[in-house]
C-alpha positions in Angstrom: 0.0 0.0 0.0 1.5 3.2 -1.1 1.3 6.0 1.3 1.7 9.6 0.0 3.8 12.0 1.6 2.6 14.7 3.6 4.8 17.7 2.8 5.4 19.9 6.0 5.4 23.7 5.2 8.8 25.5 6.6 8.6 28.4 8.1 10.6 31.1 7.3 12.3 32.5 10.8 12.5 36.1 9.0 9.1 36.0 7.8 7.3 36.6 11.4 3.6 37.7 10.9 4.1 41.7 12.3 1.4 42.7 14.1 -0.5 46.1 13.3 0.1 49.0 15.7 -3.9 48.6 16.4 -3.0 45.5 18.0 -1.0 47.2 20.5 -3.7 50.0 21.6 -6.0 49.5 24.7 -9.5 49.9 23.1 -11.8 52.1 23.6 -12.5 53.1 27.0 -16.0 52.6 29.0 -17.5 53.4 31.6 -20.7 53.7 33.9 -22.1 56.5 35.7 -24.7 56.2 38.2 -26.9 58.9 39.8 -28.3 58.0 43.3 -30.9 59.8 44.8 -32.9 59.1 48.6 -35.7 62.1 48.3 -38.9 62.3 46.1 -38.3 66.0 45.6 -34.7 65.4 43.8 -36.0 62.6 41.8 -38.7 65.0 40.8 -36.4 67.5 39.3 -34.5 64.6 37.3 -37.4 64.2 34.8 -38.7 67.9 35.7 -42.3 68.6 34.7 -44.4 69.5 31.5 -46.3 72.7 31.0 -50.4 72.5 31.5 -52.8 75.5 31.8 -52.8 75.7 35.5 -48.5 74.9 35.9 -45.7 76.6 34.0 -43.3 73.7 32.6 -40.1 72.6 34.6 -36.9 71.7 32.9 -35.5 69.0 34.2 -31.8 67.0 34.1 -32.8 65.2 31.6 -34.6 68.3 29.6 -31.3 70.3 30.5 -28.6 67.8 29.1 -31.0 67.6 25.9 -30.6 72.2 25.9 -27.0 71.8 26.0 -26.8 69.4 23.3 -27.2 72.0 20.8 -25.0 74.7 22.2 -21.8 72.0 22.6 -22.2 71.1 18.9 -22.5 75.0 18.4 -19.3 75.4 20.1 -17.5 72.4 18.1 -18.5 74.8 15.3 -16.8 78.1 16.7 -20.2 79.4 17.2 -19.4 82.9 19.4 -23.1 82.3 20.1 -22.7 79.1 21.4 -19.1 79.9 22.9 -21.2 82.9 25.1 -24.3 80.9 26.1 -21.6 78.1 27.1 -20.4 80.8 29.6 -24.1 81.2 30.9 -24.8 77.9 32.0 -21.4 77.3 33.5 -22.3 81.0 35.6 -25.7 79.6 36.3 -24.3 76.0 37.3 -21.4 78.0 39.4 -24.6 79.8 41.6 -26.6 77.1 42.3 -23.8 75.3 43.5 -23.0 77.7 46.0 -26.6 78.5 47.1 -26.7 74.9 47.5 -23.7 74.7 49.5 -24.1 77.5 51.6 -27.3 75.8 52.7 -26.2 72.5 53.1 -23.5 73.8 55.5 -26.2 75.9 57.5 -28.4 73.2 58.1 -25.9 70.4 58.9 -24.1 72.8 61.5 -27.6 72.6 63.2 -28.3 69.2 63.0 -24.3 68.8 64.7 -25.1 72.2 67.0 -25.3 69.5 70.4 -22.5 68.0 71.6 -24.4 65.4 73.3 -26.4 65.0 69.9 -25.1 63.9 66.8 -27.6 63.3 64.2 -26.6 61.9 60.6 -29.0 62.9 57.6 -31.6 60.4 57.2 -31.6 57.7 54.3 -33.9 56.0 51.9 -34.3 52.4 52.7 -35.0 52.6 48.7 -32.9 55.2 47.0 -33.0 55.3 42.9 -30.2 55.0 40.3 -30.6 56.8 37.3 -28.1 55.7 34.9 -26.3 59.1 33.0 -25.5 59.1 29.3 -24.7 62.2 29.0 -22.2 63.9 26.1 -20.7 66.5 28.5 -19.4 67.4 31.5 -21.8 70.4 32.1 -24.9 68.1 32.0 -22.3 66.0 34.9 -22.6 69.3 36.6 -25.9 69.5 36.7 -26.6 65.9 37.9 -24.0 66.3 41.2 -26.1 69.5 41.8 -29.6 67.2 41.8 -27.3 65.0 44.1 -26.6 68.2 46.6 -30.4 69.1 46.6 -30.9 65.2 47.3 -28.7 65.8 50.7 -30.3 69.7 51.0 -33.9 67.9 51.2 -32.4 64.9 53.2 -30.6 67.6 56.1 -33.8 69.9 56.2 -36.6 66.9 56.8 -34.0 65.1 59.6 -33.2 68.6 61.2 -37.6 69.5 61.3 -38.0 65.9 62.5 -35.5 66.6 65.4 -36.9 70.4 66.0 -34.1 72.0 65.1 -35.8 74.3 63.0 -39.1 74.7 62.2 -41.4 73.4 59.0 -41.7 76.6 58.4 -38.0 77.7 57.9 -37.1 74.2 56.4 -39.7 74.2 53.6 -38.0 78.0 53.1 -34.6 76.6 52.7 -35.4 73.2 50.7 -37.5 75.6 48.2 -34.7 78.1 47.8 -32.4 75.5 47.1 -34.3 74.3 44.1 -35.6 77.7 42.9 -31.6 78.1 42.1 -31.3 74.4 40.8 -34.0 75.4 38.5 -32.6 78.5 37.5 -29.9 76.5 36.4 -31.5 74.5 34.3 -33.1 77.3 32.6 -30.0 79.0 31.4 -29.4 77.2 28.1 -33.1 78.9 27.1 -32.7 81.4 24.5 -30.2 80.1 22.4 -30.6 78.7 18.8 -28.1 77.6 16.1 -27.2 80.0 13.6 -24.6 78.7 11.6 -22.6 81.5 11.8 -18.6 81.2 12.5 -16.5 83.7 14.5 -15.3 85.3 11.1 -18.4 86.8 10.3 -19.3 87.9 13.4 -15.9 89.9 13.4 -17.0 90.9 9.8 -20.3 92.1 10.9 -21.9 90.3 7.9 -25.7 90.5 7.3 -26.3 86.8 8.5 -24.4 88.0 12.0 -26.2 91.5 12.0 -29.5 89.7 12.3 -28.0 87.0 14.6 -27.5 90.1 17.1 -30.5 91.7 16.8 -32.0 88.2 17.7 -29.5 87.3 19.9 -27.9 90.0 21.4 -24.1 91.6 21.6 -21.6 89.3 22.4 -19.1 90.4 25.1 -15.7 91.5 23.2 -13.6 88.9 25.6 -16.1 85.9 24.5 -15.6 86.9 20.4 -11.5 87.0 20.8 -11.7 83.8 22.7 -10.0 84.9 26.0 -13.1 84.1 28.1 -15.1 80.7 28.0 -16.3 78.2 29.7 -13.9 76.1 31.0 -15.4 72.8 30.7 -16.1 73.5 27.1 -15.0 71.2 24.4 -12.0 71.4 22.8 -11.4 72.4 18.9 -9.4 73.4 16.5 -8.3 77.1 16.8 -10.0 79.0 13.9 -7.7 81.3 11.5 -7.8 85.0 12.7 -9.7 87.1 11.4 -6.9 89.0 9.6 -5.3 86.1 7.7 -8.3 84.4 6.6 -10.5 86.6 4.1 -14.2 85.0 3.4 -15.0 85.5 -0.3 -18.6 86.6 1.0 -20.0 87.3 -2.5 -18.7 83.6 -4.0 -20.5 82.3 -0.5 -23.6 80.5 -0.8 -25.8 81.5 1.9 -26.3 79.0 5.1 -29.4 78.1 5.6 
């Protein structure tokens, strides 16, 4: 019986397979973040509230991060619109963090005023966990100051329930804790896309005339770029105005 030969490749010690330089990156990173709130009146201002006759609407987290969305792409674009109202909501976030803060402190230095008593915030036997997909840090922001109104409203009911102050004084302090949440969440209002770069606007072009009258006057410091938000996304650094000329007669008009 004739038995064929297998024929065994050889391998080449100078012709190792070289792996591509994708092989050697980490992937992509990933990553969970979690929102945990112990009061009914936080969780309330996570979804917020629609407009009917008898209410006025309240925006929300979740209404809030969906505002922003708009004015982050805006300042991807070097929007100077975009770029200022950017600068609002990070001025807005900056205040209701520290009316939030200031209260906090005032109501947990009476719950701690005893030095026989020490009395810890009360917790939910059953807080919620909102998970956040969120696409920037400023809508972050505004979930950790939910989170600080969820220990505001946590330090005022343990501090009525003890008598350190009064239902009176506490509803006064939870409510002016979210009036400035709220504000907050308002201060993306009034901004829409308009397409227009920081060139024209330096230009005063027609499109960036009627973007003003709409809009208002930008601050000088927010169109040369030396003041935004800090938190604000990164791009490319636009051409100055002086070297780069904008052929506005050969340029089709932006809708």
């Amino acid at each position: 019986m004739n038995q064929q030969a297998t024929e065994i490749p050889r391998t080449d010690p100078d012709s190792r397979t070289v792996p591509s330089p994708e092989a050697d990156r980490p992937g992509v990173l990933r990553g969970v973040v979690t929102l945990t709130l112990e009061t009914r009146q936080a969780q309330r201002l996570v979804k917020g509230r629609p407009g009917t006759p008898d209410k006025p609407a309240i925006i929300g987290l979740i209404g809030f991060a969906n505002l922003l969305r708009a004015i982050w792409h805006g300042v991807r674009a070097d929007d100077p619109y975009a770029d200022w109202w950017l600068l609002k909501v990070h001025d807005a976030l900056e205040a209701a963090d520290q009316a939030l803060a200031a209260a906090i402190e005032t109501v947990e230095t009476g719950l701690n005023a005893s030095a026989a008593i020490r009395a810890t915030p009360a917790a939910s036997v059953r807080p919620t966990h909102t998970p956040l997909r969120f696409s920037n840090p400023y809508a972050f922001r505004g979930a950790q100051l939910v989170a600080a109104y969820d220990r505001l409203v946590r330090a005022v009911l343990t501090a009525r329930h003890i008598g350190v102050i009064t239902a009176d004084d506490g509803e006064r302090t939870a409510s002016l804790g979210g009036r400035a949440l709220r504000r907050a969440f308002q201060s993306p209002l009034g901004y829409r896309p308009t397409g227009l770069i920081r060139a024209e606007v330096l230009q005063g072009t027609a499109r960036a005339t009627e973007a003003q009258a709409q809009l208002g006057t930008i601050p000088e410091a927010v169109i040369a770029g030396t003041r935004r938000a800090p938190h604000g996304p990164l791009r490319p650094m636009p051409e100055s105005a002086t070297s780069r000329h904008l052929d506005l007669h050969a340029q089709a008009p932006r809708s």
